[in-house]
MINUKE-906603 format. One record per atom (N, C-alpha, C, CB): residue number from 1; residue in one letter; x, y negated, z. Coordinates in steps of 0.001 Angstrom, whole numbers. Each point is the difference from the previous one (the first is absolute). Last residue first. Glycine has a CB too. Layout:
// MINUKE-906603
rec pos NUM	code A	u X	v Y	w Z
...
//
This chain:
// MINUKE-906603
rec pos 90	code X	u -1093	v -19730	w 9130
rec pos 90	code X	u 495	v -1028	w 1240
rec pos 90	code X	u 1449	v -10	w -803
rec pos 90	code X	u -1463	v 710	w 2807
rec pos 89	code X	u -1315	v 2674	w -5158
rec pos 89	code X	u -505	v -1799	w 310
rec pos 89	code X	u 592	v -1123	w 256
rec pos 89	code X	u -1264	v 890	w 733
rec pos 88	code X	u 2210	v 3719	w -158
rec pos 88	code X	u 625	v -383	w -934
rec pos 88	code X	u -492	v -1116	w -463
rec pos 88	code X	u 608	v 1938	w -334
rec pos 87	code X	u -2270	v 173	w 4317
rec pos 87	code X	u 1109	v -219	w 288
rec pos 87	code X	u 722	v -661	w -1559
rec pos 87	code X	u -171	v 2022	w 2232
rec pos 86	code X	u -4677	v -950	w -2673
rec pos 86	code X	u 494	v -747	w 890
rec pos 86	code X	u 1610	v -781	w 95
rec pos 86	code X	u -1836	v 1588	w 834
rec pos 85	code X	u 317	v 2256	w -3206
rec pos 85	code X	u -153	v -933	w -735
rec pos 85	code X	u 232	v -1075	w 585
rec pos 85	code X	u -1222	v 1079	w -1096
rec pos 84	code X	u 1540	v 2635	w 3358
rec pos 84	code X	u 1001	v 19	w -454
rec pos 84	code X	u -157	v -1109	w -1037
rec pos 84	code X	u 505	v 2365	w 695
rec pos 83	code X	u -3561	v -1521	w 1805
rec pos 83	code X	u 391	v -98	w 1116
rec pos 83	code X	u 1459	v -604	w -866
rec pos 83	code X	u -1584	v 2020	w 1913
rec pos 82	code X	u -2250	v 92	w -3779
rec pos 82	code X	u -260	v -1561	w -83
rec pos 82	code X	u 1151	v -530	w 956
rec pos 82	code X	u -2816	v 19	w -392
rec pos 81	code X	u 3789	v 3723	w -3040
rec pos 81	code X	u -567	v -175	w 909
rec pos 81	code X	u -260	v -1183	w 286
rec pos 81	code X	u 676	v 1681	w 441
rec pos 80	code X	u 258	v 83	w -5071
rec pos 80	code X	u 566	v -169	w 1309
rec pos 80	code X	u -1049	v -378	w 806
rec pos 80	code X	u 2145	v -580	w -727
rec pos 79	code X	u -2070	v 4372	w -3232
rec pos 79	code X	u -415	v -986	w 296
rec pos 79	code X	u 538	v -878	w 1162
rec pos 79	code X	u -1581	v 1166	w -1100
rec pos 78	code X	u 3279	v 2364	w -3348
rec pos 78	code X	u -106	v 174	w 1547
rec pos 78	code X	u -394	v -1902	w 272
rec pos 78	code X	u 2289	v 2690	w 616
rec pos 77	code X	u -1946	v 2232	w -4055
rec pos 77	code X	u -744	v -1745	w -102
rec pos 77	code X	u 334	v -180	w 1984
rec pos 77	code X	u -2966	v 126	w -2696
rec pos 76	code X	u 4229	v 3694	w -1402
rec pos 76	code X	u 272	v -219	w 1000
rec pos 76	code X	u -479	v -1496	w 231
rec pos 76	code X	u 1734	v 1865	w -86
rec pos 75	code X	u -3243	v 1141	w -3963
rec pos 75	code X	u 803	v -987	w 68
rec pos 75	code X	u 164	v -249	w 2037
rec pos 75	code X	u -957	v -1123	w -3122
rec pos 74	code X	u -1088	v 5038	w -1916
rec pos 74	code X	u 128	v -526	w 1625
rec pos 74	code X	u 779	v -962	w 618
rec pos 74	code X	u -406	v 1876	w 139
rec pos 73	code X	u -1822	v -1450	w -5313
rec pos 73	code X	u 1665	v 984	w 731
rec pos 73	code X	u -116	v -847	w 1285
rec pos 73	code X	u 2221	v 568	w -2319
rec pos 72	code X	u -4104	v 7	w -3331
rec pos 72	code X	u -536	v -534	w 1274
rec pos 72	code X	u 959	v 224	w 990
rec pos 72	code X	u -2256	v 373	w -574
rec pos 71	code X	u 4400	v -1347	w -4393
rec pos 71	code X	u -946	v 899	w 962
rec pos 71	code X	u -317	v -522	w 1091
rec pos 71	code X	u 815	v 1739	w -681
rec pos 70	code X	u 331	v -4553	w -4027
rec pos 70	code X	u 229	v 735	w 1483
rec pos 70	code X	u -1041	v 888	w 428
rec pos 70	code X	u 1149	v -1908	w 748
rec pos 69	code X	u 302	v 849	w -5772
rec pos 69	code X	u -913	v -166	w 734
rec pos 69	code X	u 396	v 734	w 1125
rec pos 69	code X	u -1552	v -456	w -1669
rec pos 68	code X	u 2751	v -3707	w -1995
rec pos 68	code X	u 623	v 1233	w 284
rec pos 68	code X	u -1103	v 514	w 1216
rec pos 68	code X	u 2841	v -716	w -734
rec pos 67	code X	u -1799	v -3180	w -3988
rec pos 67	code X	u -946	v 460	w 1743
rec pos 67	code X	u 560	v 1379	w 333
rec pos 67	code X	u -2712	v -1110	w -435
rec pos 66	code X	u 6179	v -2662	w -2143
rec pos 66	code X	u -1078	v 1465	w -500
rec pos 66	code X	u -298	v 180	w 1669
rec pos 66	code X	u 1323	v 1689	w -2713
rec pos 65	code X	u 2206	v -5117	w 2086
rec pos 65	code X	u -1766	v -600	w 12
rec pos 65	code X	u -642	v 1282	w -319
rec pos 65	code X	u 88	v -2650	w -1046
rec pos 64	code X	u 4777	v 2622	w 1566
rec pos 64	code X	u -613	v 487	w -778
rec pos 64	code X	u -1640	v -780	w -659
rec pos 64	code X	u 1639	v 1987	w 1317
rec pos 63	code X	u 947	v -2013	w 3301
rec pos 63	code X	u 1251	v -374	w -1331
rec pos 63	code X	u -963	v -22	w -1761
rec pos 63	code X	u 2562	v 1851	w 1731
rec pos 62	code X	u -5033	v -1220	w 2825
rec pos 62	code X	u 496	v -1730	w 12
rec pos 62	code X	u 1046	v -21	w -977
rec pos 62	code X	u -343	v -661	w 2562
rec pos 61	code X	u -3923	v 4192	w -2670
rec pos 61	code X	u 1596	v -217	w 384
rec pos 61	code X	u 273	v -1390	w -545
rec pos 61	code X	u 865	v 2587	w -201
rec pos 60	code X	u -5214	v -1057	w 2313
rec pos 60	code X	u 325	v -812	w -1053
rec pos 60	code X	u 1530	v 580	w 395
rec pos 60	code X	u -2004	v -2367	w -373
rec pos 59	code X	u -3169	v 4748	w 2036
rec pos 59	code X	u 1380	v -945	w 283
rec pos 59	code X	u 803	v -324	w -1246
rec pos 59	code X	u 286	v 1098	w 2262
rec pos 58	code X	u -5229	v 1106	w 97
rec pos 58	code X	u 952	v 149	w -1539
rec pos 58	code X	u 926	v -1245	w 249
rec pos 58	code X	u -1981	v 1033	w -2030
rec pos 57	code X	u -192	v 2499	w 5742
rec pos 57	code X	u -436	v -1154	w -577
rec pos 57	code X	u 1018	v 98	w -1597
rec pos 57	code X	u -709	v -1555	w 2792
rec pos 56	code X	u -1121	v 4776	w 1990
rec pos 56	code X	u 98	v -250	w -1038
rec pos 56	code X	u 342	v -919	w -1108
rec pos 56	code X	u -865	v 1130	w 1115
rec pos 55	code X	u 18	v -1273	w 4521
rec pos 55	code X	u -334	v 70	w -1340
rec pos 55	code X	u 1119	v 280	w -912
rec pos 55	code X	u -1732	v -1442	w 543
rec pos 54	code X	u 2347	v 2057	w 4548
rec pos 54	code X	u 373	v -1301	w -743
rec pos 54	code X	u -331	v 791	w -1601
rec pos 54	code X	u 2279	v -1465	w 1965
rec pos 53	code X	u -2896	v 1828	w 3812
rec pos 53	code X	u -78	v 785	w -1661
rec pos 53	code X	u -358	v -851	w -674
rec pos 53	code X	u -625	v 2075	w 297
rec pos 52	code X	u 2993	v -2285	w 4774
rec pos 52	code X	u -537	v -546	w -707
rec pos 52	code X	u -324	v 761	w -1319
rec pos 52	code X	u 928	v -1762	w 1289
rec pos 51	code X	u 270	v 2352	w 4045
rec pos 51	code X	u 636	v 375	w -1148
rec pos 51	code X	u -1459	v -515	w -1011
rec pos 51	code X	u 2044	v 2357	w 1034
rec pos 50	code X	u 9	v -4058	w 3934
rec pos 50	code X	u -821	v 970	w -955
rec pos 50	code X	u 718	v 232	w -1333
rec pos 50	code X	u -2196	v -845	w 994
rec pos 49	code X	u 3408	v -1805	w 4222
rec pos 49	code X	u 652	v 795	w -1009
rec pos 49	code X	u -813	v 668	w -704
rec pos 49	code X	u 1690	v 167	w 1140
rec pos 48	code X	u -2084	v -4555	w 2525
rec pos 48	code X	u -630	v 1167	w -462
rec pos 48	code X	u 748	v 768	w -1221
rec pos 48	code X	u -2136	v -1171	w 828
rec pos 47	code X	u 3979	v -2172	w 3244
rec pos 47	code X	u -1090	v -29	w -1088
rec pos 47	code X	u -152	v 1267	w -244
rec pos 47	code X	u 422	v -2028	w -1049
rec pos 46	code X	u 766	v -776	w 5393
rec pos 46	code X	u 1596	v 302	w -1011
rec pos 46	code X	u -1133	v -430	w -1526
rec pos 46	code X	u 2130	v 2921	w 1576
rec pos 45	code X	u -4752	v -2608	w 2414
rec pos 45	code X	u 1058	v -956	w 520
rec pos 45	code X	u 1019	v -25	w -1560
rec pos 45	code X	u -94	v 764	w 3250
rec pos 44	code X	u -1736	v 4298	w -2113
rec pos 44	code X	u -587	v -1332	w 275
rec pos 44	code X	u 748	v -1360	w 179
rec pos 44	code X	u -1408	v 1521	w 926
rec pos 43	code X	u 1948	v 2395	w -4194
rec pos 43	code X	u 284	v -378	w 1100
rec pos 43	code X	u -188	v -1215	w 440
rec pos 43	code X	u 1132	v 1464	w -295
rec pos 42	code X	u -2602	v 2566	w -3121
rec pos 42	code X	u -265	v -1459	w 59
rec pos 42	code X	u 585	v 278	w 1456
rec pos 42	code X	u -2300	v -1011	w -1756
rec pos 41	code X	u 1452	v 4400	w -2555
rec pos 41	code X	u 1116	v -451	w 1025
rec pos 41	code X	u -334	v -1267	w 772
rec pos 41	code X	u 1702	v 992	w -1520
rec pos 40	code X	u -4411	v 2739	w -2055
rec pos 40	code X	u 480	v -1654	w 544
rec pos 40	code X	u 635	v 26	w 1463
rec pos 40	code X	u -2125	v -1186	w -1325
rec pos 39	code X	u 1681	v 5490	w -2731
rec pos 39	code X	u -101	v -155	w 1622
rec pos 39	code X	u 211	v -1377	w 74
rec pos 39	code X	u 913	v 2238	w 907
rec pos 38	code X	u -414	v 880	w -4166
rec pos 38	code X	u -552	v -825	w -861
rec pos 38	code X	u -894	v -883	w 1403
rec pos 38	code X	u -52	v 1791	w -2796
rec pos 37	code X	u 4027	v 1263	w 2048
rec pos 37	code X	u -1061	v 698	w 234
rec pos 37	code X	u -928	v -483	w -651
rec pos 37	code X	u 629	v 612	w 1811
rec pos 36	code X	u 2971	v -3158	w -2141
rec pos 36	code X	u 125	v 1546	w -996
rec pos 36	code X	u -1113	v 557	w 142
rec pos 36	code X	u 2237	v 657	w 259
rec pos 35	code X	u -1094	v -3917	w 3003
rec pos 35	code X	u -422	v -575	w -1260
rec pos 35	code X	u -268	v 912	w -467
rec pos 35	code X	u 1000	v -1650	w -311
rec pos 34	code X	u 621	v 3194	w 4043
rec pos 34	code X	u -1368	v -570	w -242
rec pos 34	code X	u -666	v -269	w -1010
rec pos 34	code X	u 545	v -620	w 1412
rec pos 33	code X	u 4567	v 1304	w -1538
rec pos 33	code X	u -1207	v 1239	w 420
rec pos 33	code X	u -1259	v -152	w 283
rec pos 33	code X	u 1495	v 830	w 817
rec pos 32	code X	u 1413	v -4438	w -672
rec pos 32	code X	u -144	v 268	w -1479
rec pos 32	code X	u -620	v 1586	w -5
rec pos 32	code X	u 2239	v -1758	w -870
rec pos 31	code X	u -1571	v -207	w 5213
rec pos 31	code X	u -583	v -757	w -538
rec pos 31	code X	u -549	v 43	w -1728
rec pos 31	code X	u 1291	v -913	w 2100
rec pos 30	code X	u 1974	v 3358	w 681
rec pos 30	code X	u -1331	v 419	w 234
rec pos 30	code X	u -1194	v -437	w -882
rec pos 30	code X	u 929	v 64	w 2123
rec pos 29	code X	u 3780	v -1781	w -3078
rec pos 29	code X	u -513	v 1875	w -48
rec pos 29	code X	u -1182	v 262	w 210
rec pos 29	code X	u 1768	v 757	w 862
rec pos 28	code X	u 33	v -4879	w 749
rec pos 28	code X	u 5	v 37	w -974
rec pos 28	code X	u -742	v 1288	w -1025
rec pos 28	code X	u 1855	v -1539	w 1045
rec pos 27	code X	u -859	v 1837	w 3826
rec pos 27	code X	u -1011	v -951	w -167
rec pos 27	code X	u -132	v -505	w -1551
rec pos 27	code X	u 439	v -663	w 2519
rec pos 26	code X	u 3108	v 3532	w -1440
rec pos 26	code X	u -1327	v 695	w 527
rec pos 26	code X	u -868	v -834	w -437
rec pos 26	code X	u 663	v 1073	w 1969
rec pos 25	code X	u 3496	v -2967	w -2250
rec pos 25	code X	u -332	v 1019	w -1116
rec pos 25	code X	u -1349	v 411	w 169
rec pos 25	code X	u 2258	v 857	w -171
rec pos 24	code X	u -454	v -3476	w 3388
rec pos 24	code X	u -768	v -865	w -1104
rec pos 24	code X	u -467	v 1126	w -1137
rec pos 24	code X	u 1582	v -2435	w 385
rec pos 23	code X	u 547	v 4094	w 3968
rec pos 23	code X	u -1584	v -495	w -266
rec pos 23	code X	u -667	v -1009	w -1020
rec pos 23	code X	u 267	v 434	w 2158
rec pos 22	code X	u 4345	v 1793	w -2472
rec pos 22	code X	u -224	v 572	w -54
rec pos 22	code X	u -2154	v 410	w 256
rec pos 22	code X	u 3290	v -207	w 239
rec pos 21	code X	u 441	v -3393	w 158
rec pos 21	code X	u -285	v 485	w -1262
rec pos 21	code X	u -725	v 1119	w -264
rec pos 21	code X	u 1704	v -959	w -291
rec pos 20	code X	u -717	v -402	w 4455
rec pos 20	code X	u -632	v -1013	w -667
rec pos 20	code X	u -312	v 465	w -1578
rec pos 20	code X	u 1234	v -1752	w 1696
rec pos 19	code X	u 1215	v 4280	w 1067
rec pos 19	code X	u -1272	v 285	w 774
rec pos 19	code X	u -1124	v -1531	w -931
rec pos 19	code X	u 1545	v 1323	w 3196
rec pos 18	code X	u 3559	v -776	w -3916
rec pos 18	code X	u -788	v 1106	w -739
rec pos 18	code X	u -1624	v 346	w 835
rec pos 18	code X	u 2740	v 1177	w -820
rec pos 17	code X	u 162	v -5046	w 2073
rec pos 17	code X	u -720	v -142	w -1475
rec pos 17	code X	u -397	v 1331	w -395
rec pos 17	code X	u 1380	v -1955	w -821
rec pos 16	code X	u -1309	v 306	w 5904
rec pos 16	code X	u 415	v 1087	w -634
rec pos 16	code X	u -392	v -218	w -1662
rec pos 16	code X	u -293	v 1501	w 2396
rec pos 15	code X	u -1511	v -4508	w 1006
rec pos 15	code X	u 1389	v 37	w 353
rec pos 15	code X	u 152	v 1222	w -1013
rec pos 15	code X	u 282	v -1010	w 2748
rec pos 14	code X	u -4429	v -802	w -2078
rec pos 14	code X	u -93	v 1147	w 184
rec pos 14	code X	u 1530	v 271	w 113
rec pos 14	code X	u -2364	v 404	w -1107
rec pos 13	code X	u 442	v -4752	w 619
rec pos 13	code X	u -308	v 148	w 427
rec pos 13	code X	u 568	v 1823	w 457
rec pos 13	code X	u -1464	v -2502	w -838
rec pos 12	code X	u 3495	v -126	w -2602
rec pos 12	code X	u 546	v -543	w 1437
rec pos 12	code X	u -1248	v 671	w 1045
rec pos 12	code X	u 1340	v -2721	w -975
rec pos 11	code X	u -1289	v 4532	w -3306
rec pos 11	code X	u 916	v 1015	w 759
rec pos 11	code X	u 600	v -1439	w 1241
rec pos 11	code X	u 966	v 2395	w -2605
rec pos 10	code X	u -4318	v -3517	w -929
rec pos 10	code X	u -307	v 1447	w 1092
rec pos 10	code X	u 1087	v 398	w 816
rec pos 10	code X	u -1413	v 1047	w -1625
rec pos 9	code X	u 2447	v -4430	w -1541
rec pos 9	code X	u -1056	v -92	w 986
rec pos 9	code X	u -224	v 349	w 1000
rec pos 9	code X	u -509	v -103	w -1209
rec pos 8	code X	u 2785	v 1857	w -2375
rec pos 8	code X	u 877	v -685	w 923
rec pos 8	code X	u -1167	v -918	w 1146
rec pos 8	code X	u 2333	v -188	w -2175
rec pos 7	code X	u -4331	v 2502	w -1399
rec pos 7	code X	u 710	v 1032	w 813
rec pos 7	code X	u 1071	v -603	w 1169
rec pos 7	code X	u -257	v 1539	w -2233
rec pos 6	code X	u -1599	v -4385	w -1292
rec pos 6	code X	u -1600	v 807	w 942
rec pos 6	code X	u 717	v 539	w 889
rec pos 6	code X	u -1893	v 850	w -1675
rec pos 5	code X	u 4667	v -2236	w -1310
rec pos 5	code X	u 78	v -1355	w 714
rec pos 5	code X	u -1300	v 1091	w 1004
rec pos 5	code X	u 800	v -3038	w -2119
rec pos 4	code X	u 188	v 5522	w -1908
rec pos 4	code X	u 1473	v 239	w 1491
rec pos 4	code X	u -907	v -1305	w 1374
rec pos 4	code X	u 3558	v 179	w -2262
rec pos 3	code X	u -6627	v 171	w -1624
rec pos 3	code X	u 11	v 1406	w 1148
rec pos 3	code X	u 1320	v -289	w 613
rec pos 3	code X	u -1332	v 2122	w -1376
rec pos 2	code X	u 311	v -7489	w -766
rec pos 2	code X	u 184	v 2170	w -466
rec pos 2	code X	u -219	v 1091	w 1045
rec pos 2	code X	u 2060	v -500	w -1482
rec pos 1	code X	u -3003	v -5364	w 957
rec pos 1	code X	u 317	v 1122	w 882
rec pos 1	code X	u -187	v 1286	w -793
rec pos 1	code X	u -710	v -1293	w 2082
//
């Protein structure tokens, strides 16, 4: 599923695709405006949206084999829920 398949979704409950597209955007949007802040998102049932800090380290180029050195750098981490671990269970 892609954002159109999300949006076609939305738009059997809300009938209007520009009213659909227009609450996935929001909810997408918002959701990455949190992150940024540095705000956890968690919806209950679904999961949790944080933001992760991800060390410093020394890495390998896979063409080359020469070490190379990464930077540290904030990472979007999102956990699932027990509700949603559930349903993908069954």
């Amino acid at each position: 599923m892609n954002k159109a398949d999300l949006v076609e979704a939305v738009v059997k409950v809300v009938e209007k695709k520009n009213l659909a597209e227009a609450a996935v955007d929001c909810v997408m949007d918002t959701i990455a405006k949190a992150l940024k802040k540095g705000d956890k998102v968690t919806l209950i049932g679904f999961g949790t949206f944080s933001v992760s800090k991800r060390a410093a380290r020394t890495g390998r180029n896979p063409q080359t084999g020469t070490k190379i050195k990464i930077k540290a750098k904030k990472v979007p981490k999102f956990m699932a829920g027990k509700k949603l671990k559930d349903m993908v269970a069954k």
